[in-house]
Structures are given as C-alpha cells and as structure tokens.
C-alpha positions in Angstrom: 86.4 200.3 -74.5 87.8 198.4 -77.7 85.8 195.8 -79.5 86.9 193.2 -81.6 85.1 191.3 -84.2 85.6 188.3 -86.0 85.3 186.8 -89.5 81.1 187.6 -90.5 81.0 189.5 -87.8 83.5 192.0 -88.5 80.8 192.6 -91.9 77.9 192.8 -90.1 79.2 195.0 -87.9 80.5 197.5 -90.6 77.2 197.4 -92.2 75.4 198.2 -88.7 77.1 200.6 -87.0 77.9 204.2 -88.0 80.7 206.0 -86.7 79.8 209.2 -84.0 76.7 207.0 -82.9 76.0 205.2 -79.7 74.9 202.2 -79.5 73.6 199.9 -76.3 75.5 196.3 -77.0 74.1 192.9 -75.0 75.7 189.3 -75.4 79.0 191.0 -75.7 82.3 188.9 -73.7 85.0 190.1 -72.2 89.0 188.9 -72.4 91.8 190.6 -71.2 94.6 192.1 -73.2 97.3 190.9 -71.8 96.1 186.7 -72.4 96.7 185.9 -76.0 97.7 187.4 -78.8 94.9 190.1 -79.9 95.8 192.5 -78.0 99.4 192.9 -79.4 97.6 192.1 -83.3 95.1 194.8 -82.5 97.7 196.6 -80.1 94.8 197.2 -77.7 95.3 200.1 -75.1 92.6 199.0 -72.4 93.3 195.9 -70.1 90.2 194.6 -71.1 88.1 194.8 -74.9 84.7 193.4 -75.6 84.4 190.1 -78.1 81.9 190.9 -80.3 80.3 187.3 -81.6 77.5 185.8 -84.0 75.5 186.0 -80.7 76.4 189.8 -79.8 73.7 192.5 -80.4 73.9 196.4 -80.7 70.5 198.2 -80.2 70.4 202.3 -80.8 69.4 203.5 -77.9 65.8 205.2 -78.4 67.0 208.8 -76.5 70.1 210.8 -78.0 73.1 211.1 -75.8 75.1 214.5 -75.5 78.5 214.5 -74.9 80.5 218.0 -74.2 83.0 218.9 -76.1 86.3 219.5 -74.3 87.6 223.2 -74.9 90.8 224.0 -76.2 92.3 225.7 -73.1 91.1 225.3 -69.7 90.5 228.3 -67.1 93.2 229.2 -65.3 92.7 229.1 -61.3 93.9 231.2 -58.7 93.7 228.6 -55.9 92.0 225.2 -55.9 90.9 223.0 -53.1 90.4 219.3 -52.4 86.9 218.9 -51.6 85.2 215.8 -50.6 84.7 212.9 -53.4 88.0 213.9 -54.6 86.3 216.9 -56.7 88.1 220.0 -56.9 86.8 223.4 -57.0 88.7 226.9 -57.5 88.3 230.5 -57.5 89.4 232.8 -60.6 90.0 236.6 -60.8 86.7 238.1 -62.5 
C-alpha cells in the first residue's frame, strides 16, 4: 500500500525509514484515492493509501522478514487443475 506524508512529516519520515526495510506502522489513517485530489497529485495506484501524520509511528519489527524472490521464468506445466481454495496444482514432464 502507498503512504503519503505531509509537511514535517515527510522529513521525519526520510530520516527514519530506509528503503528494502520493513517496518510495523500504528496511528496510520486511511483515505481513499478516488476523494480528493492526492491521489491524481501523487497518481496513486491503490484505491486506498495510508496518511502518515505527526501522530503516526513506524516500529522495526524485532524478527527479519523474508520475502522470495520471483524467478525469471516460471515452470512450464503439462496439465493444471483447480483444487479447492482456488489453488492450483500441475504435473510437469521430469
């Protein structure tokens, strides 16, 4: 999700968070893109983006998060079924 931040904030902000880090944020709000003008300034993607105020806080969480990386190409799949949950599984040629 976006965040904007305004005036001070947008400072304190830059001096607090480093990019490639995750962060935990409390006393965030929420506003919808399509009410008001931000989200064309900003040109926003998501329907909604967090308001970061004076109030807002961002604590680095104490455990390190992994995310995978996507590969380049995906496996290609001989036949795939619907399974329940909508996940799908397949079958390749080994």
């Amino acid at each position: 999700m976006e965040a904007i931040a305004y005036g001070d904030q947008t400072m304190r902000f830059n001096r607090l968070l480093r990019v490639g880090e995750c962060y935990d944020f409390m006393r965030v709000g929420f506003a919808p893109t399509h009410v008001g003008p931000l989200g064309y300034i900003f040109r926003l993607c998501a329907d909604y983006f967090v308001v970061l105020s004076p109030q807002s806080m961002a604590n680095a969480p104490p455990r390190e998060l992994w995310i995978c990386q996507c590969p380049r190409i995906f496996m290609e799949f001989e036949d795939v079924y619907a399974q329940a949950e909508y996940f799908f599984a397949g079958t390749t040629a080994s």
